[in-house]
C-alpha positions as CSV (number, residue, x, y, z in Angstrom):
1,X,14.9,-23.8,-78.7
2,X,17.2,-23.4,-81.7
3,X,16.3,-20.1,-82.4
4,X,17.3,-19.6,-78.9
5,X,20.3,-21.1,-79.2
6,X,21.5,-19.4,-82.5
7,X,20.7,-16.2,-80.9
8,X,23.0,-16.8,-77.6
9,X,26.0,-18.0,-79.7
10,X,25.3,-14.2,-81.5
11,X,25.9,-12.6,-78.2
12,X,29.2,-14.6,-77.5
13,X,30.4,-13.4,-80.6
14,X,30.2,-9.5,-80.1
15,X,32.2,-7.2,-78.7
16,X,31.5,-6.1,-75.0
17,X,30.3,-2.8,-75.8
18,X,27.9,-4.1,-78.9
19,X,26.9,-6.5,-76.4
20,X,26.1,-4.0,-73.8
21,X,24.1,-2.0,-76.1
22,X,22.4,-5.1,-77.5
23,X,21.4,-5.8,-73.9
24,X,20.2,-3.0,-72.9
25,X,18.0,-2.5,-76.1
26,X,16.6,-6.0,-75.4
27,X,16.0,-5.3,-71.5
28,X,14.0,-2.1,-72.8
29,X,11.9,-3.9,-75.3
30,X,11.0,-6.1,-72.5
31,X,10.2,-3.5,-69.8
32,X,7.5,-2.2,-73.0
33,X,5.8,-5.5,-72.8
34,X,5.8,-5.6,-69.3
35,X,4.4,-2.1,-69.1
36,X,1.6,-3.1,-71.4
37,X,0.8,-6.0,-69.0
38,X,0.9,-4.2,-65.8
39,X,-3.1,-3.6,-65.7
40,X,-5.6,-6.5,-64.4
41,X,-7.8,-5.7,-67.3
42,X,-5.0,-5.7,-69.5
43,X,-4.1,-9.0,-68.1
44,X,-8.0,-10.3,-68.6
45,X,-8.1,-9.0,-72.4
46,X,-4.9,-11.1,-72.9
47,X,-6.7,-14.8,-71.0
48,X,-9.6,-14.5,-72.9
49,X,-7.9,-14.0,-76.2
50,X,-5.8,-16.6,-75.2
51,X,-8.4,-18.7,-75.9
52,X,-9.3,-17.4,-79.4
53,X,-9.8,-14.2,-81.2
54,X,-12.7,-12.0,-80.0
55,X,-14.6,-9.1,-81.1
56,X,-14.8,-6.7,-79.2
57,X,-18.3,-6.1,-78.6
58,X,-17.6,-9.9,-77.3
59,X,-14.8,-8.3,-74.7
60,X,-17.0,-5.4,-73.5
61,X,-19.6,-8.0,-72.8
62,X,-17.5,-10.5,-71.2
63,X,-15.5,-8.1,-69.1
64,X,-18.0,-5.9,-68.2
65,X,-16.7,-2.7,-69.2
66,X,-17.2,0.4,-71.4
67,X,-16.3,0.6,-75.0
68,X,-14.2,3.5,-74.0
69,X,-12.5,1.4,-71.2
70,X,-11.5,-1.1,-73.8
71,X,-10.8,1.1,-75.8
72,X,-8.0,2.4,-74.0
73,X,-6.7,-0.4,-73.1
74,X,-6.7,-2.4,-76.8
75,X,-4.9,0.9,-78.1
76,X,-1.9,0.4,-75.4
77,X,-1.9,-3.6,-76.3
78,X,-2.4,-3.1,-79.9
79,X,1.1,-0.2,-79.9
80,X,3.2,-2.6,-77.5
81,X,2.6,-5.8,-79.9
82,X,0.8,-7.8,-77.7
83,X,-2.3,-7.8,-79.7
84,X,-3.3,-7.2,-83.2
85,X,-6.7,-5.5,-84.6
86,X,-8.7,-7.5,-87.6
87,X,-11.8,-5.3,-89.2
88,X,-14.5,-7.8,-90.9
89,X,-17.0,-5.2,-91.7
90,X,-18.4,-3.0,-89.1
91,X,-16.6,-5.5,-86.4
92,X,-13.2,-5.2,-85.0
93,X,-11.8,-8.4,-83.9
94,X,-8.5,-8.7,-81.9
95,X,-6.1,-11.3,-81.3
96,X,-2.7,-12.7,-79.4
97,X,0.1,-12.0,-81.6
98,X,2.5,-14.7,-80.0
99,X,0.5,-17.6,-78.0
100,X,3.5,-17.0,-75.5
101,X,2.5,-14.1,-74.3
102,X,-0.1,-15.9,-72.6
103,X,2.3,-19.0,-71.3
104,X,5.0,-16.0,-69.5
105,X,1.5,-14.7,-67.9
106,X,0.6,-18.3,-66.5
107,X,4.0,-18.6,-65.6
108,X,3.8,-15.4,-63.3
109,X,0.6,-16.9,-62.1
110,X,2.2,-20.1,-61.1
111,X,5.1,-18.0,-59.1
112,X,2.6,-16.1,-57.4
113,X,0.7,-19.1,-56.6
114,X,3.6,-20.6,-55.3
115,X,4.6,-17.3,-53.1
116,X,0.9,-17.6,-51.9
117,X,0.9,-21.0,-50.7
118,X,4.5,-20.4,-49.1
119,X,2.6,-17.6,-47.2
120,X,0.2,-19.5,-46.3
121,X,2.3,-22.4,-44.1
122,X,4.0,-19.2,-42.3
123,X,0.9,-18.1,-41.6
124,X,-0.9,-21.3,-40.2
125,X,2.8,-21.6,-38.6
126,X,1.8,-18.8,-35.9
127,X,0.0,-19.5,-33.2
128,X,-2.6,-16.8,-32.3
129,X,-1.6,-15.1,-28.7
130,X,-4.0,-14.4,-26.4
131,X,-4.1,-10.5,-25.9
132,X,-5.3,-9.6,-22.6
133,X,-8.4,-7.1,-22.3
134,X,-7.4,-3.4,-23.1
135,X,-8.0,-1.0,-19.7
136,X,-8.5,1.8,-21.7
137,X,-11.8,3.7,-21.1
C-alpha cells in the first residue's frame, strides 16, 4: 500500500503533459498483460501455477494439451512477464512471477460471478408466455 501511495504522490507532482505520457505508457503496459491473459488456456496455465511451480510435462498432462500447444502459449506468457522459465536439467519448470497476477484473475472471476448471478434473478424474473401453436404447414 505504501508503494502505492509513494507512487500516486509521484503523479501529483508532474507536469500535465509528463503525466499524460506517464499514463498512457502505464495504460499500455497494462493492455500487454491483459493481452497475454485473454486465452482460457492462458488463463488455466496461470491457476495451476498459482498454486506452485510446475514442469511442464506436469502442464501438458494436467491440461490435456500438446507440447506445441503449450508451447505457444508459455512463449506469449514468458515475453509479457507473467511467467518465468526455470531449467533443472532436461526439465523446464515455470512459475508466477507476481502472486498477484493470480488475485486480479480471481477478482475478474468474482465480477463475472457476480454479473452471472445478477442474470440469473432477471432471468427467473420472467415469466414464460404461453405461445400459441404455429398454423404454418
Amino acid at each position: 500500500m505504501l508503494k502505492v501511495v509513494s507512487q500516486f504522490r509521484n503523479y501529483i507532482t508532474m507536469e500535465p503533459m509528463e503525466y499524460k505520457k506517464t499514463a498512457r505508457r502505464i495504460f499500455e503496459m497494462q493492455c500487454e498483460i491483459c493481452k497475454a491473459l485473454a486465452h482460457p488456456l492462458r488463463l488455466a496455465i496461470v491457476d495451476r501455477l498459482s498454486i506452485q511451480e510446475a514442469a511442464a510435462a506436469d502442464l501438458i498432462a494436467g491440461l490435456e494439451i500438446s507440447k506445441a500447444n503449450l508451447s505457444k502459449h508459455m512463449s506469449l506468457l514468458v515475453h509479457s512477464g507473467i511467467v518465468e522459465p526455470r531449467r533443472d536439467g532436461r526439465q523446464i519448470f515455470y512459475r508466477l512471477t507476481d502472486p498477484e497476477i493470480h488475485q486480479a484473475c480471481a477478482i475478474m472471476r468474482s465480477i463475472l460471478y457476480r454479473r452471472l448471478k445478477k442474470g440469473e434473478k432477471l432471468a427467473s424474473a420472467i415469466r414464460p408466455v404461453s405461445v400459441p401453436p404455429s398454423n404454418v404447414s
